[in-house]
N, C-alpha and C positions, 0 to 999 in steps of 0.2 A: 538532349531531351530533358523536359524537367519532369521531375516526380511527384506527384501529387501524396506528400506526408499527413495530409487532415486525417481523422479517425472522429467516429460519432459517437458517444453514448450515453444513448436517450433524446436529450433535448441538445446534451453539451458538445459541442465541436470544439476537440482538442485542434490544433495547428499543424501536430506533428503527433506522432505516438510515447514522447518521453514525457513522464512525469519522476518525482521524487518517490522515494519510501515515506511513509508517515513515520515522522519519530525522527529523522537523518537528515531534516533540512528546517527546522525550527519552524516558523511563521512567517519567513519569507526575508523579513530585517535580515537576519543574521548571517545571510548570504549575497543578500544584494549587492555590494561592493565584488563578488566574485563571480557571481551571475549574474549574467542579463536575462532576469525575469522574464520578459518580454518572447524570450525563445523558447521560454518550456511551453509545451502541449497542455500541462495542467501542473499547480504547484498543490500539492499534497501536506496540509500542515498536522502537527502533530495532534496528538486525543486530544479532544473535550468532553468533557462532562458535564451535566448541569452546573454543577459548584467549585471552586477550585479544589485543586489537586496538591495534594503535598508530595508523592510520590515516596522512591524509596528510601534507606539511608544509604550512605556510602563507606566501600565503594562499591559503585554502580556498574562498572564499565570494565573489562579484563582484555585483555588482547589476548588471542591464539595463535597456534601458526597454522598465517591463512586468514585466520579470521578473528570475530570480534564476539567477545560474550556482553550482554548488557542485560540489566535489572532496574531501567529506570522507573518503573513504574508509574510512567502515565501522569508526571506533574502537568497541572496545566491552567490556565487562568478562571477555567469554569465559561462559562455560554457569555455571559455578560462581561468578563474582562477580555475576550475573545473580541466582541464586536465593538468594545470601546477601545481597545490599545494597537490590534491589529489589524480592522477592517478599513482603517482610515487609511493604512499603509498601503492594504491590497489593491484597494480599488485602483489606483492610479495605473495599475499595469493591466494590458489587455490581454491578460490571461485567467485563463477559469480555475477557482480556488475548489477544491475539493477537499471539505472537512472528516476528518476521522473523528469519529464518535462512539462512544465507550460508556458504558454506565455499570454503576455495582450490584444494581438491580434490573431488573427488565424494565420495568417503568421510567428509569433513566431515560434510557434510548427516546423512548416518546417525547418528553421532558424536554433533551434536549435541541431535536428536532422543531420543539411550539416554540422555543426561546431564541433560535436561528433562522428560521421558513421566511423570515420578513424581509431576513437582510439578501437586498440583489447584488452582493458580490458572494455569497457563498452559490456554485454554481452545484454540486452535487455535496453526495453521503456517501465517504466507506463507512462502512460498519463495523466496528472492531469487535469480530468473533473469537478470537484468536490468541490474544497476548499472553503467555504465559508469565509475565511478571508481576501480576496484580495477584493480590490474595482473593478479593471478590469479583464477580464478574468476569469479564476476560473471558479465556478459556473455557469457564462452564457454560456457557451460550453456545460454544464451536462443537462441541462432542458427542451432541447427540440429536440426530436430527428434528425430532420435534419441536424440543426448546428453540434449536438455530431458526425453526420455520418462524414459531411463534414470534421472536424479536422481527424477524424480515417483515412480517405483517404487522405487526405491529407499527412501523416505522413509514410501510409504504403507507400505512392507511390515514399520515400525519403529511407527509407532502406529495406534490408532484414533480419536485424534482429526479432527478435520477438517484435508483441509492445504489449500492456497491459493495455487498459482504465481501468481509475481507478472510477469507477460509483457512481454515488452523490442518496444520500439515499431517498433525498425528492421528488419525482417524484410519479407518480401516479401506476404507472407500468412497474418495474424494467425488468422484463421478454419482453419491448418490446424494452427497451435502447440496453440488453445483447444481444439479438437477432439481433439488428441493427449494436454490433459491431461485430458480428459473421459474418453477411454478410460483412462487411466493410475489412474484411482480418485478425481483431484482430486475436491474439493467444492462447488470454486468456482476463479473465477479471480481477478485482479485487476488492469486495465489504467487507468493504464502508468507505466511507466518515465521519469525524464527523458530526455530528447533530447540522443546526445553534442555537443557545441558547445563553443565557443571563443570569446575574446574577446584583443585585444590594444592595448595600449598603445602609441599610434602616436609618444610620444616616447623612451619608455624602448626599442622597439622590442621587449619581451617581451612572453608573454603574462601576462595579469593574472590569472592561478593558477599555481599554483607547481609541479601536476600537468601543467600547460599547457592539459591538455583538462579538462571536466568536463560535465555534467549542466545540461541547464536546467528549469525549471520557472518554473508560474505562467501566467498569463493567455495568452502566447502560446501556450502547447501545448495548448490547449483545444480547439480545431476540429481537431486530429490525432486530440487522447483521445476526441471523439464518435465520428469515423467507424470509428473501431477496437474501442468499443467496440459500434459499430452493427453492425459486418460481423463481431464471434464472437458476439453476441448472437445472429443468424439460423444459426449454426453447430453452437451446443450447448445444452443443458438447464438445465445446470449454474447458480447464479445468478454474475452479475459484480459484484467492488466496482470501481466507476469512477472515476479521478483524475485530474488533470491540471487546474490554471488555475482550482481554484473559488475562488470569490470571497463569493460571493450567492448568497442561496435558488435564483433563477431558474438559473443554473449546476448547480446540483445536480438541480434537475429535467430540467432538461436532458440529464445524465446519465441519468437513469431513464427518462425518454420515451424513448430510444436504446436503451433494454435494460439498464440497471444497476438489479440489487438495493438496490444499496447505496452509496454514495460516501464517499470518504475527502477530509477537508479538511488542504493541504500547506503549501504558502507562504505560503498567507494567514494561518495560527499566527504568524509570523515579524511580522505586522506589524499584526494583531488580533485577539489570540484570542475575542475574541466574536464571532468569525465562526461559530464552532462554534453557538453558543444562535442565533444570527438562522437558519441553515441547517433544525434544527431544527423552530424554530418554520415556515418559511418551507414547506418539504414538506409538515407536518401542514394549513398555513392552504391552500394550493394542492389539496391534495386533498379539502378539505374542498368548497372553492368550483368545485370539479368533482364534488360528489356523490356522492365516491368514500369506501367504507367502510374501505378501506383503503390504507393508503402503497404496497403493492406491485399495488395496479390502475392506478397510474401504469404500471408498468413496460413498455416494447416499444410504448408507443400510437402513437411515431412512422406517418405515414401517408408509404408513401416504395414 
């Protein structure tokens, strides 16, 4: 039996339900000799901004056990090095580019949105509510739900593509953010965010990032990203891309039994990108050996 893997959201027909984390697979180059483009559902390139990014200092990046701290803060080429260094690249693959977009100000978001709307290989907008490793922006957009509403309007009311909040995990009640971007015109959402954290060098006595704080990810925040994506699943309509610690097929479905549309693979790029093809294959062969016609009758079957 074959499995029908497409997932829709909005206008964009994914292929399959895997896309990347934003941030964990560059702008598409820098993977290409490792992936076949071509098989992802949707490739997910990191933030933009209106203008370029210098990001953090270094170092940026720590390993845990289990998992990864990072502080990169968001370098990036700006709207305009975006569509002249990378769009040339993207378009040759028949897959849908979904841009992360980030500003320091609210009026960013709009900014960036009039300075990319034109180009037809950018196929949707996450919206970075979320990141805690940026000193401005970021973060204060995710935490309170008015402001988060205000950006979501703000952004629908510049295109009609699909947009996509990307929802910050630290908040009290995910179920009321997801809900506020349903109303707000979202198409989708997409949960989560790494978890601010910190790590320190108990001889140097510093912290071992040079931001001090950063972001974690990777296998520990996996049991956070289900239940968060379990409690707006039961909240909204809308489909979820769910992230956080996938590793393994079984991880991903795991995701989807919980109520995710669709999952994005993050850390585990960093340390094998054929994790992407095992995921894949691992959804289709899973739904298959449930008798399921398609990838999206996994979705919400959690019995809870």
């Amino acid at each position: 039996m074959s499995v029908d893997l497409k997932v829709k959201i909005g206008s964009m027909e994914m292929k399959n339900p895997v896309t990347v984390a934003s941030g964990t697979f560059g702008y598409g180059p820098e993977y290409a000799d490792l992936v076949d483009l071509n098989r992802l559902g949707a490739i997910t390139v990191k933030g933009i901004c209106p203008e370029e990014h210098v990001g953090n200092p270094t170092p940026r990046t720590f390993e845990t056990r289990g998992g990864m701290l990072n502080a990169i803060g968001l370098p990036g080429p700006g709207a305009k090095g975006f569509l002249d260094k990378y769009v040339p690249f993207l378009k040759q693959f028949d897959t849908p580019v979904i841009v992360n977009i980030w500003g320091k100000v609210m009026e960013d978001y709009g900014r960036v949105v009039e300075l990319l709307d034109d180009c037809e290989t950018v196929s949707a907008y996450e919206i970075n509510l979320s990141c805690p490793n940026v000193k401005e922006g970021g973060s204060a957009f995710g935490t309170e739900v008015a402001m988060f509403s205000r950006v979501i309007e703000l952004v629908r009311g510049k295109t009609q593509k699909p947009i996509i909040p990307k929802l910050a995990p630290n908040v009290p009640n995910i179920a009321a953010f997801a809900k506020a971007a349903e109303n707000c015109g979202a198409d989708a959402i997409s949960i989560m965010n790494t978890m601010p954290a910190m790590a320190i060098n108990i001889e140097t006595l510093k912290p071992e990032l040079a931001n001090k704080f950063g972001g974690l990810s990777g296998p520990p925040i996996k049991p956070i990203a289900i239940k968060l994506v379990f409690d707006a699943a039961r909240a909204i309509d809308i489909p979820i891309i769910g992230m956080g610690g996938i590793f393994e097929p079984e991880d991903a479905v795991e995701f989807m039994v919980a109520g995710a549309s669709a999952i994005a693979v993050g850390t585990a790029n960093f340390i094998d990108p054929a994790t992407i093809d095992r995921v894949i294959d691992g959804i289709a062969a899973y739904a298959e050996r449930k008798g399921y016609r398609s990838a999206q009758d996994i979705v919400g079957t959690v019995i809870a």
